[in-house]
N, C-alpha and C positions, 0 to 999 in steps of 0.2 A: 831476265826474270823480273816480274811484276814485285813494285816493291810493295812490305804488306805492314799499314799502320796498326799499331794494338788498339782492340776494338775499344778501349777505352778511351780514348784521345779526343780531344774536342775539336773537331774537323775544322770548324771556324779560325779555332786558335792557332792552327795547325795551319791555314793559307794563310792568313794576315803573315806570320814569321817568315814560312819560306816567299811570300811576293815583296816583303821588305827587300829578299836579300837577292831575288830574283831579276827583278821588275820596278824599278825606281818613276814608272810613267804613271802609275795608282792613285798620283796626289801625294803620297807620301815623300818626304824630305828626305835625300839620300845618306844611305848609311853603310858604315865600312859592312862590306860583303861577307868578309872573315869572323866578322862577330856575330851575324846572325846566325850563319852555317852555323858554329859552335853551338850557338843561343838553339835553334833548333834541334840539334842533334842530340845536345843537353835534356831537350825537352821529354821526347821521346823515350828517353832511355831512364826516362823515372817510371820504374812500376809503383799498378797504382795503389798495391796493399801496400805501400812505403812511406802514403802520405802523410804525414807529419809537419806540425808549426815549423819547423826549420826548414823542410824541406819546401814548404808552402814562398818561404822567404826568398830562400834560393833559386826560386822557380820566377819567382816576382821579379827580382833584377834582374835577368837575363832580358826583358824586354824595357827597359828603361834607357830611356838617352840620354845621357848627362849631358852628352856636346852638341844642343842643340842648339846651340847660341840663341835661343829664344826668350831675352833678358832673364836671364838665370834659372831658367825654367828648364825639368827633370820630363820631360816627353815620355809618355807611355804610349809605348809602338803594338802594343800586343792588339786583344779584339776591343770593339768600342760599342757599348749598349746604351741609346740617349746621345748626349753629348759627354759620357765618360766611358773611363773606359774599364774593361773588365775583365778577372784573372779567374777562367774556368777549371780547376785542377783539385780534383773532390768534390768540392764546392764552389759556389758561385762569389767570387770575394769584388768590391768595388776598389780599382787600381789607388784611387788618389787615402780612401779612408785604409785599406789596407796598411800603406805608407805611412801614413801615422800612428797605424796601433804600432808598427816596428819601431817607429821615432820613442813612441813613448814606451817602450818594454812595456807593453800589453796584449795578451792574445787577442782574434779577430771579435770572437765571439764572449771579450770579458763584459759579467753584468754591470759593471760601473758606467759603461758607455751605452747600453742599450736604452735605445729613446734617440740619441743624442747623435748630430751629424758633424762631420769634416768639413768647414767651410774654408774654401781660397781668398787668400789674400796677395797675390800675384802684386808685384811690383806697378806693372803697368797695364794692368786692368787682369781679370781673372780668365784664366785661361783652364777649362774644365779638364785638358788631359795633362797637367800639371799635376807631378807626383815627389815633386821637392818639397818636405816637409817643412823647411823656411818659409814657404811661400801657403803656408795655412794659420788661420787664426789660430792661438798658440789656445786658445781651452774649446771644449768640443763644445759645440752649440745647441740648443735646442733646436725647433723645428720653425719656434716663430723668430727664435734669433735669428736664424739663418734667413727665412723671409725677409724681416727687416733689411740686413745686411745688403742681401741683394737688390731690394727696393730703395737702399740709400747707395747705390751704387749704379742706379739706372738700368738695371739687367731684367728686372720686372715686366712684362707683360699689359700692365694694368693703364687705367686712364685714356688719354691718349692716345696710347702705344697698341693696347688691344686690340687685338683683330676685328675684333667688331667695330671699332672705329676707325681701323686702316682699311677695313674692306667692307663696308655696309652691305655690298652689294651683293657679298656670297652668302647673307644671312635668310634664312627660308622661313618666311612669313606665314601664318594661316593658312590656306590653302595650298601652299607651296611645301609645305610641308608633306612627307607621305604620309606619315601618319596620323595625320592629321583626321578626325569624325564629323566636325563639322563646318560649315560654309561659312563665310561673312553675315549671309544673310540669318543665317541661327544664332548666331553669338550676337548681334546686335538683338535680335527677337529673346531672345535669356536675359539681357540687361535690362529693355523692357520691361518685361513678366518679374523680373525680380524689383524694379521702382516702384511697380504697380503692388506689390505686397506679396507674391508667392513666393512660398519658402523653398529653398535652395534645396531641399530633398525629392521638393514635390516636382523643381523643375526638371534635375535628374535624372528622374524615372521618365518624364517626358522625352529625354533626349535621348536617354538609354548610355548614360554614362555616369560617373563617379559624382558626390556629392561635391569633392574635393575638387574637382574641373571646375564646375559651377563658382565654386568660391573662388579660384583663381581667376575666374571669368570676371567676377561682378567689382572682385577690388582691383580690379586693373593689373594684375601680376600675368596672366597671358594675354592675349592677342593685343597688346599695348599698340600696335600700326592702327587699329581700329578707332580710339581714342583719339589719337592724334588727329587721323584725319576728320572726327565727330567736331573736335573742334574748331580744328581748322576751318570747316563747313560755317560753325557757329559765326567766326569772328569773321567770316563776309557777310 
């Protein structure tokens, strides 16, 4: 007989647990078989007009590894959205800040925290599906705290590091652009006409586009490849 999941269930949540306990060739770290089976069948057999903060709790460690030997680090096995991971059961709860409302006896949704994020402090660098509440800054952070944090920790994106300086080459210039309305040869002819004294409304309505283009045009905030090369020309 076909087995039949309750229409409730989060289908996703629902194969991450059983390919844990299934299928250890997923990329996933191998884990005792007997705990997932539990952990799933556990899972299942919570109806959903039952859900409740406690029940919410109990539903949360059933997918937590404590023995992942990954310098003291609490593995969250359940689904993963981003680079964290996430407990779908009512609602949509985030595994790692979850784990801290429970560390600090606070519900998910208390207003004392709202605004305010879970940031990792992992031993040996931060490991985002990390749900051991040792391993989080011990007060909740702001938004730009956590920024900072992360940008003194090198996990930042920025500088350097950005894509658009690790890969120049996938960045879609002027015309390369789809969306793109006008040519090289227009945007240089706008810069022109705007030296020469027309005003930025009247070029515009010439172009058949936003006055705000225009301004972006003339202070050099879009087509900056243009500029560059104008110079470059210059300085031979």
């Amino acid at each position: 007989m076909k087995q039949k999941f309750p229409p409730w269930s989060n289908f996703k949540q629902c194969f991450v647990a059983s390919a844990l306990f299934n299928n250890s060739t997923l990329g996933f770290a191998p884990i005792l078989r007997a705990h997932f089976d539990n952990a799933f069948t556990a899972f299942l057999s919570v109806p959903r007009n039952s859900v409740t903060w406690e029940t919410v709790q109990s539903v949360f460690w059933l997918f937590v590894d404590k023995d992942s030997s990954q310098n003291g680090c609490w593995i969250w096995r359940g689904s993963i959205q981003g680079r964290h991971g996430v407990l779908s059961f009512g609602l949509q709860y985030y595994a790692h800040r979850l784990s801290k409302c429970i560390a600090d006896g606070i519900p998910y949704n208390c207003p004392s925290i709202k605004g305010l994020e879970c940031g990792h402090n992992c031993p040996n660098g931060d490991n985002p599906l990390c749900v051991n509440p040792a391993h989080f800054h011990k007060k909740w952070l702001t938004r730009l705290e956590h920024m900072q944090d992360t940008k003194a920790k090198g996990q930042m994106s920025a500088g350097e590091r950005h894509y658009t300086k690790r890969k120049p080459h996938l960045i879609r210039k002027g015309t390369a652009c789809p969306w793109s309305k006008l040519s090289d040869e227009e945007v240089l002819l706008i810069r022109s006409l705007y030296a020469d004294g027309y005003s930025q409304q009247a070029i515009a309505k010439g172009f058949n586009v936003s006055r705000s283009a225009i301004q972006q045009i003339v202070n050099g905030n879009r087509w900056k490849h243009l500029l560059i090369k104008s110079e470059n020309a210059d300085n031979t």
